[in-house]
C-alpha positions as CSV (number, residue, x, y, z in Angstrom):
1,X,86.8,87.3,79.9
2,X,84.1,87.2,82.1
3,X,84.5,87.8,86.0
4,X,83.6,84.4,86.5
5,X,86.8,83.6,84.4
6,X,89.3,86.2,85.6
7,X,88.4,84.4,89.2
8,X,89.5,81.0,87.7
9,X,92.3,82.4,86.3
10,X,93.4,83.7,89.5
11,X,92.7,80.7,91.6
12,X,94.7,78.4,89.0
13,X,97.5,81.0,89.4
14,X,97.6,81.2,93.2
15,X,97.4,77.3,93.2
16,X,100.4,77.3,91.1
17,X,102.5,79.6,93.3
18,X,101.3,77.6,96.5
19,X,102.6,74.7,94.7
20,X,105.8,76.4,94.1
21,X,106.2,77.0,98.1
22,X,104.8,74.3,98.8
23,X,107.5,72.3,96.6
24,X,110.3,74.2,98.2
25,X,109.7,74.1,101.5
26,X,109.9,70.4,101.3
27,X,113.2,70.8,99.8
28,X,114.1,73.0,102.7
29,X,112.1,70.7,105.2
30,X,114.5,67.4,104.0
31,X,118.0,69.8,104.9
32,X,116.5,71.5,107.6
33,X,119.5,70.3,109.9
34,X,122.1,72.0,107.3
35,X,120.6,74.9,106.9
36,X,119.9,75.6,110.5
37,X,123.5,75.2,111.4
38,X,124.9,76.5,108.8
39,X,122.9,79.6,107.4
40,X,121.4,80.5,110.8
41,X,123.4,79.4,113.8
42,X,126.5,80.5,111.6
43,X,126.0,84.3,112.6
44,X,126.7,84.4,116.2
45,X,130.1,83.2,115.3
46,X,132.8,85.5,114.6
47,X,134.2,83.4,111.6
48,X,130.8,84.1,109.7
49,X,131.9,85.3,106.1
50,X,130.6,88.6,106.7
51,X,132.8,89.1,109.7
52,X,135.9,88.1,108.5
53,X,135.2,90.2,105.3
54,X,134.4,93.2,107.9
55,X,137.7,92.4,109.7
56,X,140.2,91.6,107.1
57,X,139.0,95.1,104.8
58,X,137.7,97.5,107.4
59,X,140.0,96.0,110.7
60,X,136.5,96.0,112.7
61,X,136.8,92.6,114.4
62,X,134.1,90.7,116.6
63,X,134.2,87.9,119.3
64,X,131.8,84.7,118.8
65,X,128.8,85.9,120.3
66,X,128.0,84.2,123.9
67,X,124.8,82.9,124.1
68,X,122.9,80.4,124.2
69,X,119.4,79.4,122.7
70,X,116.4,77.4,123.9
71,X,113.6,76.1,122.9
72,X,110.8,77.5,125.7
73,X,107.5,75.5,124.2
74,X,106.7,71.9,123.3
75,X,106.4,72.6,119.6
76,X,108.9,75.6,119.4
77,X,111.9,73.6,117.3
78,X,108.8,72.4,114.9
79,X,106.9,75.3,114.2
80,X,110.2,77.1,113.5
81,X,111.0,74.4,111.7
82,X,108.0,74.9,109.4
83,X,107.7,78.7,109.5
84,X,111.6,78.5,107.8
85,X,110.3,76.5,105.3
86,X,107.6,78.3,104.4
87,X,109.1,81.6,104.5
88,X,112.0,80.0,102.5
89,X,109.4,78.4,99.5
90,X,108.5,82.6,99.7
91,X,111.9,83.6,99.1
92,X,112.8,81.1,96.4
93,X,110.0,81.3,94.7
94,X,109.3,84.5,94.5
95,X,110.3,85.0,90.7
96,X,107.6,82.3,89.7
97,X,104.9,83.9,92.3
98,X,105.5,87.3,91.1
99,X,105.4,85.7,87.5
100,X,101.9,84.8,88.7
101,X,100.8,87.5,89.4
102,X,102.4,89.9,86.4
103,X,101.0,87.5,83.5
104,X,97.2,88.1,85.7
105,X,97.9,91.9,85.7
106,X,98.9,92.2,82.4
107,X,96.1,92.0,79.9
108,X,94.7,94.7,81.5
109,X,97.5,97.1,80.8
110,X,98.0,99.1,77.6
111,X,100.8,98.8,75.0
112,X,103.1,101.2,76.3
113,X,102.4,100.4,80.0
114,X,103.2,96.8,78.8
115,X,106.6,98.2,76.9
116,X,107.6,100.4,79.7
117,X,107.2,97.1,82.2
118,X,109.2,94.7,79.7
119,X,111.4,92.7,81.6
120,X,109.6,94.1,85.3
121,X,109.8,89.9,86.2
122,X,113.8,90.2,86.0
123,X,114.1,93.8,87.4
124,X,112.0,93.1,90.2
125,X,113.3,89.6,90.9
126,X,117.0,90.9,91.0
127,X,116.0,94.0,93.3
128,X,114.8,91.7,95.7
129,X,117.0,88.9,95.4
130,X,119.8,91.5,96.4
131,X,118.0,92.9,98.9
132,X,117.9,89.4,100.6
133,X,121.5,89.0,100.2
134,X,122.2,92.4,101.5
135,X,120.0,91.5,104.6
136,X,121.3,88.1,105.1
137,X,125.1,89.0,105.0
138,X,124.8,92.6,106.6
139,X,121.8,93.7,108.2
140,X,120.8,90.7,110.5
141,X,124.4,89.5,111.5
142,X,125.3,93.0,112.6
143,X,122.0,93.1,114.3
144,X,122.5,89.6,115.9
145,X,125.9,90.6,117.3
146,X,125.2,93.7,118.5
147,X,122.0,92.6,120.4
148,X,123.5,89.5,121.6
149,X,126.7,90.7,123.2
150,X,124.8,93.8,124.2
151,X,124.9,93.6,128.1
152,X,123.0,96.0,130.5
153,X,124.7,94.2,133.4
154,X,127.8,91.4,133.9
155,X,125.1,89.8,136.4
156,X,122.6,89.0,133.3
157,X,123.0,86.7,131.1
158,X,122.3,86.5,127.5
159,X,119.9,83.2,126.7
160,X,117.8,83.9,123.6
161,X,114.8,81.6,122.6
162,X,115.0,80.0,119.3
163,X,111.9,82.1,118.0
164,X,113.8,85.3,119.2
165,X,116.5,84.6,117.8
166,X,115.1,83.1,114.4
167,X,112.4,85.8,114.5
168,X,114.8,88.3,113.8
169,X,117.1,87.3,111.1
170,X,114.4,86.0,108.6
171,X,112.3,88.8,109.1
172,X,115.1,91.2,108.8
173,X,116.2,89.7,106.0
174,X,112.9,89.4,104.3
175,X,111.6,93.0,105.1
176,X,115.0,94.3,103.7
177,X,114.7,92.2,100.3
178,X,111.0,94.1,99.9
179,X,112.8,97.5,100.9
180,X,114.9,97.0,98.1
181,X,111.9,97.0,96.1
182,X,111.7,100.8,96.1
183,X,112.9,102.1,93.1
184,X,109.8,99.7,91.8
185,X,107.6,101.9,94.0
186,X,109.1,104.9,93.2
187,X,108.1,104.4,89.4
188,X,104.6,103.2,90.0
189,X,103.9,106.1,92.1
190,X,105.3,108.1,90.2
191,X,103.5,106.7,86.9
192,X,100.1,107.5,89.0
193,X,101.3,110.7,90.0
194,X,101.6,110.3,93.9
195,X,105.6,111.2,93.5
196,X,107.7,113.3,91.4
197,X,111.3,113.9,91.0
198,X,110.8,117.3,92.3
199,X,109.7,116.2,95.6
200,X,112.4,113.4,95.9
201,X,115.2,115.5,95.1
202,X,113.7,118.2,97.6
203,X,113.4,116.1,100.1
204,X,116.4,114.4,99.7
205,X,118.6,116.0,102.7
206,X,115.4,114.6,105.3
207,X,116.1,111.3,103.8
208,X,119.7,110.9,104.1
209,X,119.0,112.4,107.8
210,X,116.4,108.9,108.0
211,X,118.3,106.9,106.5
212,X,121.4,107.6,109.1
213,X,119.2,107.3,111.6
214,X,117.8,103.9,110.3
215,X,121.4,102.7,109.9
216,X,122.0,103.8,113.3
217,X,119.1,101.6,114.8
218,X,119.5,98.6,112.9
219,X,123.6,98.1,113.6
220,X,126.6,98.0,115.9
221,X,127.3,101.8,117.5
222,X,130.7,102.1,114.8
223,X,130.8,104.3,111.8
224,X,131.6,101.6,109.7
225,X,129.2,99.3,109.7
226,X,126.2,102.5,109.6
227,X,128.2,103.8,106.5
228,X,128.4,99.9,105.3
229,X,124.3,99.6,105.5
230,X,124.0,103.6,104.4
231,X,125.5,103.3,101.0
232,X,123.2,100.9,99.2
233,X,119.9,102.7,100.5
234,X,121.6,106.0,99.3
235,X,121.9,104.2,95.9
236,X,118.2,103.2,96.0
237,X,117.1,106.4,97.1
238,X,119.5,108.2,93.8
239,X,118.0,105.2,91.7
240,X,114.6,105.8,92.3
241,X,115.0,109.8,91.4
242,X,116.3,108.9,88.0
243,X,113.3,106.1,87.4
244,X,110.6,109.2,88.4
245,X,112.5,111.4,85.7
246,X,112.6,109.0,83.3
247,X,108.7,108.1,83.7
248,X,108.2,111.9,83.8
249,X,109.8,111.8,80.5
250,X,108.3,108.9,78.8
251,X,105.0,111.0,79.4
252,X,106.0,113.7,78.2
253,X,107.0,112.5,75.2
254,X,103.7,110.6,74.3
């Protein structure tokens, strides 16, 4: 194909994954209501399914969450409104956009890049469709109680705007579905030789040190729930060693 073709291939497949958004976010758009009260308003309240899982297992109980939101502009509600759309054809779609953009990359590979990325659609689809669910029912409603019965002072009250409040659950949930992504990184830097099992296993006391950390910022001040967000990153980190030695390998034994 000439470069004049391989930009009309990619045009036609970006139009098809806008198309794809675009399709869901209507979908979204029509039960906007529903989902607003009861995917997002949901987690300031303290029978939210990952707090009664949290307090019927681990005996770490919460409060509903006082506060109140507000919308502070003239087109606040709307453009929310829209941005959870969009960011919601994003998440939905993602298997069909990242199908996109595989079946564009992929003539240009050779036949054992292409066998050793067999099924990368599914793998990577699944990663991140975890990742979401681990952000959606861990990550952001420990982060949204913490921060919202977090009180400097009695005096002060907690009144959150809708974009602060909506701001950070879909962005923490969508930043921890690509962070669960990394054991795909891990193998394509290590396939171009950026990373190496050596280093991750060497390294591998600093980054349970980070990851605790991490853990520490992003929920409540309890063991529980740090050791509750810990675990899978320790998983992806463990993962991701055994996908550079296997790459490793694979070389090798070409």
């Amino acid at each position: 194909m000439s470069f004049l073709e391989h930009l009309e291939e990619l045009r036609w497949r970006l139009v098809r994954s806008a198309l794809a958004i675009l399709v869901i976010g209507i979908v979204i758009w029509y039960f906007q209501e529903w989902i607003m009260n009861n995917l997002f308003m949901s987690m300031k309240q303290k029978d939210f399914f990952s707090f009664r899982m949290m307090c019927k297992y681990f005996g770490t109980c919460v409060d509903d969450i006082p506060v109140q939101l507000q919308s502070m502009t003239v087109s606040g509600q709307f453009g929310y409104a829209l941005m959870m759309s969009f960011m919601g054809g994003i998440v939905l779609g993602f298997p069909y956009i990242f199908y996109q953009i595989w079946a564009f990359l992929k003539p240009g590979l050779k036949l054992n890049e292409k066998r050793m990325a067999k099924g990368i659609v599914f793998y990577v689809s699944l990663l991140f469709f975890l990742g979401i669910l681990f952000g959606y029912f861990v990550v952001a409603p420990l982060s949204i109680q913490f921060f919202g019965s977090y009180q400097i002072s009695s005096e002060i009250r907690n009144d959150f705007t809708i974009s602060s409040y909506m701001s950070m659950i879909i962005s923490t949930v969508f930043y921890t579905g690509l962070f669960f992504l990394l054991p795909v990184i891990t193998y394509l830097m290590t396939k171009i030789g950026v990373l190496s099992p050596e280093f991750l296993i060497k390294y591998r006391k600093h980054s349970i040190v980070g990851i605790l950390i991490l853990s520490a910022i992003i929920t409540p001040p309890d063991i529980i729930s740090q050791i509750i967000v810990s675990i899978p990153i320790f998983v992806l980190y463990e993962i991701g060693i055994l996908i550079s030695k296997r790459v490793i390998k694979s070389a090798a034994d070409e």
